[in-house]
ZARO-412043 format. One record per residue (C-alpha): residue number from 1; x, y, z. Coordinates in nm, 3 decimals. Layout:
 num       u       v       w
 NUM       X       Y       Z
...
// end
This chain:
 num       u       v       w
   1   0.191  -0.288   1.865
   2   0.112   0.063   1.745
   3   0.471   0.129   1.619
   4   0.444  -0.246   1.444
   5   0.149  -0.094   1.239
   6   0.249   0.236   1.183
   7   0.584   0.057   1.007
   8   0.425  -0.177   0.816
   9   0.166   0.060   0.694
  10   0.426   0.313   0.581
  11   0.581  -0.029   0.404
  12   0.295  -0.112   0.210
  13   0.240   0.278   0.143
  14   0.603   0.243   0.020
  15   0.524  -0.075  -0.203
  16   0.178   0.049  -0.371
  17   0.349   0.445  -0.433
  18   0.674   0.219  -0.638
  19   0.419  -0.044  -0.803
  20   0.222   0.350  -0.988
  21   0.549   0.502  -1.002
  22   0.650   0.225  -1.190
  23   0.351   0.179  -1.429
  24   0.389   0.529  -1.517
  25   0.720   0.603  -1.603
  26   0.850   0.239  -1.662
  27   0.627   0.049  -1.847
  28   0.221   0.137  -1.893
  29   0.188  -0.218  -1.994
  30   0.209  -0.307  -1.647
  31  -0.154  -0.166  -1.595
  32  -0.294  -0.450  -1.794
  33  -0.093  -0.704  -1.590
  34  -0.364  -0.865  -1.353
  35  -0.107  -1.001  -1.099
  36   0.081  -0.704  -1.096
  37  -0.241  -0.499  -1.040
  38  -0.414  -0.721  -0.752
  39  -0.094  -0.699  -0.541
  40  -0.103  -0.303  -0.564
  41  -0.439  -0.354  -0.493
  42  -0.312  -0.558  -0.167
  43  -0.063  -0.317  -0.093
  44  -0.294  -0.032  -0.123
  45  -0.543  -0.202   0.132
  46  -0.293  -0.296   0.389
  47  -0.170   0.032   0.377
  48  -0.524   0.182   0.457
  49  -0.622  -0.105   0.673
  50  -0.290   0.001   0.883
  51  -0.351   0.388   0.884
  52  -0.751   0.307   0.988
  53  -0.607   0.090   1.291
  54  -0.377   0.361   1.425
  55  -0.652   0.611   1.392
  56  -0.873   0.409   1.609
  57  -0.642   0.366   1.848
  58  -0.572   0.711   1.927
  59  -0.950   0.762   2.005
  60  -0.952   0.443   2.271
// end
């Protein structure tokens, strides 16, 4: 299970890093996009849900 999260956090990670990369060298218009924003907003809280999980499980 801890491998499933670590991948899927790096994933996400992966997804919300391309979704700012993107806005900022691509097309700033994107940050006024409201769909666009709420699913890096997903991303970026699935990724730091998944890196607060495998923290706590090291100290179990």
């Amino acid at each position: 299970m801890r491998t499933y999260v670590i991948a899927t956090g790096i994933l996400f990670a992966l997804l919300a890093g391309a979704h700012v990369a993107r806005m900022v060298f691509e097309n700033p218009s994107l940050a006024t996009d409201p769909v666009y924003l709420a699913i890096t907003a997903c991303a970026v809280m699935l990724a730091a849900w998944a890196l607060l999980l495998v923290r706590g499980e090291r100290k179990a």
